[in-house]
C-alpha positions as CSV (number, residue, x, y, z in Angstrom):
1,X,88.8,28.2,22.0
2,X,87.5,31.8,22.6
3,X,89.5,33.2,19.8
4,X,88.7,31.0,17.2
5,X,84.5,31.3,17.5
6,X,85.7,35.3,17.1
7,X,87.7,34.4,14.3
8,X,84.7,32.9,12.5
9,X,84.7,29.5,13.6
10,X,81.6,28.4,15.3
11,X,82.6,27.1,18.8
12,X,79.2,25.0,19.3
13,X,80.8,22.7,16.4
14,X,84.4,22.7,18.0
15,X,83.1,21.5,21.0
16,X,81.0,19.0,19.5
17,X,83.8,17.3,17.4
18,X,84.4,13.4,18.0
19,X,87.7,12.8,19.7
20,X,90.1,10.9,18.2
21,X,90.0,6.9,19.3
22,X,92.5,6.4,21.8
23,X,93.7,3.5,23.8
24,X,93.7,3.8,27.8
25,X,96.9,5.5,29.0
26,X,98.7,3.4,31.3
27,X,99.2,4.3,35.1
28,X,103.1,5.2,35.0
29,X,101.9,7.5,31.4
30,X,99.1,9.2,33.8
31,X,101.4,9.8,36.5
32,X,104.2,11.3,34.2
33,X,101.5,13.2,32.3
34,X,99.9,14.8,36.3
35,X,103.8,15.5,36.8
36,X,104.3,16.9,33.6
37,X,101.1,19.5,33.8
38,X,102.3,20.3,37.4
39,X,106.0,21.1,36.3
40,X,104.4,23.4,33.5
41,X,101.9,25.1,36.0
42,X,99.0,24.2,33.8
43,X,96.5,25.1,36.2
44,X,98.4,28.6,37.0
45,X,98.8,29.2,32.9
46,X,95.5,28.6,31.9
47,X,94.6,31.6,34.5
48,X,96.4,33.6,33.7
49,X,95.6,32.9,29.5
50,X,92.0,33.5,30.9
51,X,92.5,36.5,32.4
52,X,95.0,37.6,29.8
53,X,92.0,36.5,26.6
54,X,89.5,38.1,29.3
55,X,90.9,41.7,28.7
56,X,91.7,41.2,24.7
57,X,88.1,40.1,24.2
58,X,86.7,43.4,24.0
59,X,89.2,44.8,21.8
60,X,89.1,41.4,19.4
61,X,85.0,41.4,19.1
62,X,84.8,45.0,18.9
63,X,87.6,44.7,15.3
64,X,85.9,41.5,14.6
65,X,82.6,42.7,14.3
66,X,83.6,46.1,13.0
67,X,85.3,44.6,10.0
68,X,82.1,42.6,8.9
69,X,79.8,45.4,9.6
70,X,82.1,47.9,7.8
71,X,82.3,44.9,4.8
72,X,78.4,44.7,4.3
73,X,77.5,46.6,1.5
74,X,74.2,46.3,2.2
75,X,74.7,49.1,4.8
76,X,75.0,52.5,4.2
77,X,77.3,55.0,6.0
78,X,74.1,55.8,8.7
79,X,73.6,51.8,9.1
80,X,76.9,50.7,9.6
81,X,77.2,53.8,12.3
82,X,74.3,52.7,14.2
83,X,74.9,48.6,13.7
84,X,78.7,49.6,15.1
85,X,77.0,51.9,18.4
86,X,75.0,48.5,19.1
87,X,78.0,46.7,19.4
88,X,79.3,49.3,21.7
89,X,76.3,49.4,23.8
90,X,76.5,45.9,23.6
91,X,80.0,45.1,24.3
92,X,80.5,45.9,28.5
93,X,77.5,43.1,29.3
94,X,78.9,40.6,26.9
95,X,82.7,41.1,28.5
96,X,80.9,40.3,31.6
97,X,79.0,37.1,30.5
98,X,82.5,35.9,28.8
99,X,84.5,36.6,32.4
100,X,81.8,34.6,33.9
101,X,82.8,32.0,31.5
102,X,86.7,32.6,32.0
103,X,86.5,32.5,35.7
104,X,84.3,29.6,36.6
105,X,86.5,27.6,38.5
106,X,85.2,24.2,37.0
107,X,86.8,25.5,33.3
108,X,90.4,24.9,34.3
109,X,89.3,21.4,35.9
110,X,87.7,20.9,33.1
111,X,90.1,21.5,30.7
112,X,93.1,19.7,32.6
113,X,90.8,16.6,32.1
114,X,90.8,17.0,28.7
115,X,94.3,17.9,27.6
116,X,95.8,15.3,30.0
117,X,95.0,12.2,27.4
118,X,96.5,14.6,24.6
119,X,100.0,14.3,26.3
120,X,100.0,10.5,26.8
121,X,98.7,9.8,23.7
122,X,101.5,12.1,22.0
123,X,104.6,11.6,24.3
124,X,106.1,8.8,25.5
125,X,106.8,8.2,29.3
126,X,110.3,9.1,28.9
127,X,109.6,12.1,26.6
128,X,107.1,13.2,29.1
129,X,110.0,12.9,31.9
130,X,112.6,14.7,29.8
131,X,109.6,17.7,29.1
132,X,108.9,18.0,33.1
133,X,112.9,18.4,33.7
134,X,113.0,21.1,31.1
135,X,109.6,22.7,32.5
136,X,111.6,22.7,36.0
137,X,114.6,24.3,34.8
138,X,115.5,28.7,34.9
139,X,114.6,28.6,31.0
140,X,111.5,26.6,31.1
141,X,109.9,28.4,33.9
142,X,110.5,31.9,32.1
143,X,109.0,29.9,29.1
144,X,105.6,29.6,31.4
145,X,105.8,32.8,32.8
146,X,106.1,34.4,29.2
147,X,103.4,32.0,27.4
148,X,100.1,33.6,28.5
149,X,100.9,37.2,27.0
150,X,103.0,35.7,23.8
151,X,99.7,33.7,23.1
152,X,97.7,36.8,23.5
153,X,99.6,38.8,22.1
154,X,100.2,36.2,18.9
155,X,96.6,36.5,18.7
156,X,96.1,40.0,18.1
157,X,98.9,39.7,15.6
158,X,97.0,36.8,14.0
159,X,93.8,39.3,13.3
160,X,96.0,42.4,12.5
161,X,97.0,40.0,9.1
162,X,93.9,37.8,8.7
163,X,90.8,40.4,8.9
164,X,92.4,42.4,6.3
165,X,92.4,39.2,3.9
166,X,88.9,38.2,5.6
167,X,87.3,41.3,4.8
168,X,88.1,41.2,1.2
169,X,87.1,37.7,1.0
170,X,84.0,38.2,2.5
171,X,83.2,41.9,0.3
172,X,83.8,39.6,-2.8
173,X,81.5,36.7,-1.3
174,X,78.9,39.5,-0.7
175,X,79.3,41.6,-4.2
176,X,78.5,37.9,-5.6
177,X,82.0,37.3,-7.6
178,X,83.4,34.5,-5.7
179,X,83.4,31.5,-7.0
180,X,83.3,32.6,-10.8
């Protein structure tokens, strides 16, 4: 969620898309669906993905908005200095106000409530059985253990490729010969 309004995707509009029309899960789908998050840890995971996002954020924005600011030609060497100390000055208060956001306690219950019609609506009861004896076993709890970092980590990777390609895109959007 975080990661993609860095990556240029506005997350005002993500969060205001429809959901997809679903029909009610039934009670033996909810039940297999609360035993399915529990085997995985969901609660746990999203923590720790928090916490894990919460200490990549500075590094991400800091690249994010560095690459657009070093893109603009518009700026001059003197500008895009200046523009890239404000970010710095800038950054420690808007780590803080994003931890704030990571660590409210209603996020994760807020988020289980939302994901948890995802799974019934994808999986069927037995499917979401046979998940929960996987999540249970030596190899799916190293799978959960592993998953907050990988994620994080998959991100970073993510960037490394796509604000090289971004930046040219956007020097050629700015320079006018896009779309010729």
């Amino acid at each position: 969620m975080c990661a993609a309004a860095f990556a240029g995707v506005p997350a005002r509009a993500m969060a205001q898309a429809p959901a997809p029309a679903a029909a009610a899960a039934t009670p033996e789908a909810n039940a297999a669906v609360k035993e399915l998050l529990d085997a995985m840890e969901v609660r746990k995971m999203m923590g720790a993905s928090f916490s894990e996002m919460e200490k990549a954020m500075p590094q991400m924005m800091r690249a994010q908005v560095g690459a657009v600011v070093s893109a603009d030609p518009r700026l001059d060497a003197s500008q895009k200095q200046q523009a890239l100390a404000k970010v710095e000055q800038m950054l420690p208060a808007m780590t803080q106000a994003i931890g704030r956001v990571f660590r409210d306690p209603t996020l994760v219950d807020e988020m289980m409530a939302e994901i948890a019609p995802l799974y019934a609506q994808n999986y069927s009861v037995s499917e979401l059985k046979e998940l929960t004896a996987f999540y249970r076993t030596p190899l799916g709890k190293k799978m959960l253990a592993l998953t907050p970092r990988l994620t994080t980590e998959s991100m970073a990777l993510g960037q490394k490729v796509v604000t090289p390609r971004l930046q040219g895109l956007m020097q050629d959007f700015m320079q006018g010969t896009q779309g010729k």
